[in-house]
N, C-alpha and C positions, 0 to 999 in steps of 0.2 A: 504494500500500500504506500503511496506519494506520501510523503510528509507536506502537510500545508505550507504555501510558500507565505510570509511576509515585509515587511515592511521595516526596514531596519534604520530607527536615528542618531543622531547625534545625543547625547545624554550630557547635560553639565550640571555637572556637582557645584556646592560651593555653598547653596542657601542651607540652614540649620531648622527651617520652619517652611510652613507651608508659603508657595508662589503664587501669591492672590494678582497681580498685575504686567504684565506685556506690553513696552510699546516699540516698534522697529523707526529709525529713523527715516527721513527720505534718505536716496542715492546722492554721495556727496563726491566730492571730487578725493576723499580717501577712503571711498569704499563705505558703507553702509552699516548703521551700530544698532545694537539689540539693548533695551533695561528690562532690569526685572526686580518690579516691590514684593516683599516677602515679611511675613510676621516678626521675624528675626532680627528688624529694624536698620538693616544694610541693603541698601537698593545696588545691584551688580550692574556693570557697564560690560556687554562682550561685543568681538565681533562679531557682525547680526550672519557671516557668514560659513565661517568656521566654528561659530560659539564659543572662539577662544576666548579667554578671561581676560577683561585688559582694568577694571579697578573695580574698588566697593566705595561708594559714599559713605562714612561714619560720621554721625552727630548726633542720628536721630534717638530717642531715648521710649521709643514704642513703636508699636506695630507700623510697617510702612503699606500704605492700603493702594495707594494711586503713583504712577511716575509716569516721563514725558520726555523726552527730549525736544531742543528748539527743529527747525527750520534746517540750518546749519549743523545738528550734533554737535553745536559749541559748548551749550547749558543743558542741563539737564534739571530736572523738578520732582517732587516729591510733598507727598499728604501725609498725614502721618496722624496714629494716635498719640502722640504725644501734643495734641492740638498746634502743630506747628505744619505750615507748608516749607518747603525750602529749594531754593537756587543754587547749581551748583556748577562750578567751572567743569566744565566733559573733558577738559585737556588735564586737567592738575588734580580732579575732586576735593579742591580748595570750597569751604562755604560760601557764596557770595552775598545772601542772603535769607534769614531768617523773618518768616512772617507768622506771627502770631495769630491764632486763634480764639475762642472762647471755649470750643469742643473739637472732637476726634474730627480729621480731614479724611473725607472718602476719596474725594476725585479731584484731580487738577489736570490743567491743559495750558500750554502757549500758544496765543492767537498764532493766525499764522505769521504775520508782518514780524513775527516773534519779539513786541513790544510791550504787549501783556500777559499776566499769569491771571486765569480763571480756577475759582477754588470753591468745593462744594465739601457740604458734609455734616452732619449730627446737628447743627444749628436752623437749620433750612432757610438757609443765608446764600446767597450766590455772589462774592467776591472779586473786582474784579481791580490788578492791583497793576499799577504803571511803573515799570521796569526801569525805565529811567529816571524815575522820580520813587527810589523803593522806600523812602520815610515819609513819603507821602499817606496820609489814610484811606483806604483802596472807595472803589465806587462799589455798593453794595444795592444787591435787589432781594430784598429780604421779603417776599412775601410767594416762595415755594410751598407748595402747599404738604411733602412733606422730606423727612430726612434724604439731601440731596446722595446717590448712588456713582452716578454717572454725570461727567460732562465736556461739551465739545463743543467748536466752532464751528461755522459753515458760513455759504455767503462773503468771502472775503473778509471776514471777520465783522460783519452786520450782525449776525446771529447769531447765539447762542442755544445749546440746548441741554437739558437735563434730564433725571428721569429721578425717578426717589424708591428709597430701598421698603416703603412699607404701602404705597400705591401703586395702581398701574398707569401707563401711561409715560409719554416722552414729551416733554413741555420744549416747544420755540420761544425765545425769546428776544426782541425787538432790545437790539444793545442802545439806541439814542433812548429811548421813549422807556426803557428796563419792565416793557409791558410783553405778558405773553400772547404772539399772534396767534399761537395754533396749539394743539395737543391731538398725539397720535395715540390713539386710543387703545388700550391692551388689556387685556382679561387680568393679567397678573404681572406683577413688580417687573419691570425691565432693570436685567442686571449687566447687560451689555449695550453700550452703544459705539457705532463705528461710522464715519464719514466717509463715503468711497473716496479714494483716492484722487477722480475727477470730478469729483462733486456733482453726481447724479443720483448715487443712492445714498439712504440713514438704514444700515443693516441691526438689528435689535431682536438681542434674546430675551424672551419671557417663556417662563414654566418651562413647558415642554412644546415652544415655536418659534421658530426663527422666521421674522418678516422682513420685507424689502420696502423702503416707503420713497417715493418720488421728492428728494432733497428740494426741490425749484415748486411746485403744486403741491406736496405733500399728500399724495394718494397712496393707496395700498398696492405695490405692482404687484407683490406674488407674498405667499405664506405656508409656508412647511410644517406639519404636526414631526417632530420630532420621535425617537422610540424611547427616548427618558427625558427627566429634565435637566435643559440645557441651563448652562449657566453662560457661556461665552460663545460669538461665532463672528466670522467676520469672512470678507468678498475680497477673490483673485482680482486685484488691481490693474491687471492689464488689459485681456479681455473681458473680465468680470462675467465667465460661464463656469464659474464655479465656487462652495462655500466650503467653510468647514465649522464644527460645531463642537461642542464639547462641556461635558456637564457628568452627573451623579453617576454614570457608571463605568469610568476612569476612560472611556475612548474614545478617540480622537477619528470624527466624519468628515469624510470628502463627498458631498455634494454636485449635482447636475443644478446649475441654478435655473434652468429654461423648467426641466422636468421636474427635480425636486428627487430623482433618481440616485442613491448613494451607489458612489463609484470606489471607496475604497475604506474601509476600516481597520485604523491603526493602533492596538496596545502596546503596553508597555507601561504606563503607569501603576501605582501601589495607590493609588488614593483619586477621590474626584478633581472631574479637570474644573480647575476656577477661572482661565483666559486662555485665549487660541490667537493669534494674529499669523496674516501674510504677510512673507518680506515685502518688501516693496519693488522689487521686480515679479513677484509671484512664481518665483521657482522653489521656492520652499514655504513652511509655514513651524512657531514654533508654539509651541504646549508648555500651562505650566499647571504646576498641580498642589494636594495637597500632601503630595510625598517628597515636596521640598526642590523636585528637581528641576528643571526643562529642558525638553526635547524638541529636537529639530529636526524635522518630515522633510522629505524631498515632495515635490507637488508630481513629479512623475517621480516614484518611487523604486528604488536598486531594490530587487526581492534577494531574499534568501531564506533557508530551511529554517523551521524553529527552534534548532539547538543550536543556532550560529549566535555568538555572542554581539551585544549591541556596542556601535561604537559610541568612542568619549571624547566630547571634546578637549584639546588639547593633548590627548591620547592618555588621561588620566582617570583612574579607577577610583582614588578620593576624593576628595573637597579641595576645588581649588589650591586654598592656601595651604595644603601642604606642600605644595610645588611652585611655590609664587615665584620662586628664583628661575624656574623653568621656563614659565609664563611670559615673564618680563624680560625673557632673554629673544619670545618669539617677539614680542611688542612692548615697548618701553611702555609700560602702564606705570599708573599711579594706584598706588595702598594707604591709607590713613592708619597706623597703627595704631592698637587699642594705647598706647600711652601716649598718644598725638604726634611723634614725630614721623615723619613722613619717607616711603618706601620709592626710589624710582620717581622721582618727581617730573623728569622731563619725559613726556608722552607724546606717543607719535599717531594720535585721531585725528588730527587735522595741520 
């Protein structure tokens, strides 16, 4: 009898807690970077393409719920239960700024002009703080109706939009006027949302469906019942004919986005998926979970038998830092060490 053929990723060690956030930067003129927030309160910077490790942000002193990189992969950003969001240099992971909250930060985002940081979370407050002016008092639209989840731009940075962790529904909102235009309406808590790439679709996971809403009209183009529920899903950025999804029963769906047809199912997780994102060429896509790790899918995927061992990035079987000398010998990164003084400071991301 054939042994089943599958699917073999990329695995990177290094988080100590569950991978609650993913974001892949655009395509830069030094190649393309991957974050990743985790309970453990160290948001990881890798290459989004080898998933080599190139630094850990340290300051935050609670769970990190949300992260972001700019436009350029210059700064990166982070929500944090420690009610704090924060700014951070992507070449040095020097702090550049701390902003205070009243309560735990779920979701943060860089306009795209990458001039503003938008901040949501446990207060249902929507923040919205001027980068060039960072001791300025941010402009706030405090009247979410409930604890904000999720949040993003659209519209050239006109738009905003939200979703909240104990309603359904994905709220627009009008950045001069801080009025909501629209609300995309869902049975249950939207705990993903993703901006296509070209700004045509708002792709949003709730319970167990992933829908497609017309970014420009805000209609419903297509909606998928899922086979569990999804927590995270997000659209191939190129030709955008295909999704992936991932939620409560640790595996990772490739999707037919015309049909709704799944064309490939990927295990390999210990625990549920909490975020899925597409690089940003759409030849891969990466997973992160509650087993701490993330895994990197090829979108057409290398098969092999199921006793074939999965590969690591950096070609490591531990955690990152025990090979950080290894790491920064492939890419001068940067390490904040736990007594502050700093590892490899000169980095080579941009």
């Amino acid at each position: 009898m054939e042994k089943k053929r599958v699917a073999v990723p990329l695995v990177c060690h290094g988080h100590s807690r569950p991978v609650v956030d993913l974001f892949y930067s655009p395509i830069t003129p030094d190649g393309f970077f991957l974050i990743s927030a985790s309970k453990d309160s160290s948001p990881m910077l890798r290459n989004g393409e080898t998933g080599d490790w190139i630094g850990t942000f340290e300051g935050h002193k609670g769970a990190v719920w949300s992260c972001c990189l700019d436009t350029n992969a210059l700064r990166a950003a982070s929500g944090s239960a420690d009610f704090t969001a924060k700014i951070w240099d992507a070449l040095t992971g020097d702090e550049l700024h701390s902003f205070e909250h009243k309560h735990i930060v779920r979701a943060c985002a860089f306009s795209e002009d990458t001039h503003f940081l938008l901040t949501g979370g446990i207060e249902k407050i929507l923040r919205i703080f001027d980068l060039n002016r960072p001791d300025a008092p941010p402009r706030e639209v405090d009247n979410s109706p409930g604890s904000v989840r999720t949040v993003a731009w659209l519209h050239s940075d006109q738009t905003i939009l939200s979703s909240c962790t104990d309603i359904g529904g994905v709220r627009l909102w009008d950045v001069r006027s801080g009025k909501i235009v629209q609300t995309l309406e869902t049975n249950s808590s939207v705990t993903s949302t993703e901006v296509s790439q070209d700004g045509r679709y708002i792709t949003t996971a709730d319970g167990s469906s992933v829908k497609f809403w017309d970014a420009n009209h805000f209609g419903l183009v297509k909606s998928y019942k899922m086979p569990c529920t999804v927590e995270s899903a997000s659209l191939e950025p190129n030709n955008g004919d295909k999704f992936i999804a991932g939620g409560e029963d640790m595996w990772i769906r490739l999707f037919d986005f015309h049909t709704g047809e799944e064309i490939a199912c990927n295990k390999g997780h210990h625990g549920p998926v909490h975020c899925v994102r597409f690089s940003p060429g759409g030849e891969s896509y990466a997973s992160g979970s509650e087993d701490g790790t993330i895994r990197i899918w090829q979108t057409s995927s290398p098969l092999t038998h199921d006793n074939s061992e999965t590969l690591r990035a950096n070609g490591l079987t531990g955690k990152v830092k025990v090979a950080a000398e290894e790491v920064s010998c492939k890419i001068e990164g940067f390490h904040i060490a736990a007594e502050g003084g700093k590892v490899g400071e000169e980095a080579g991301t941009a």
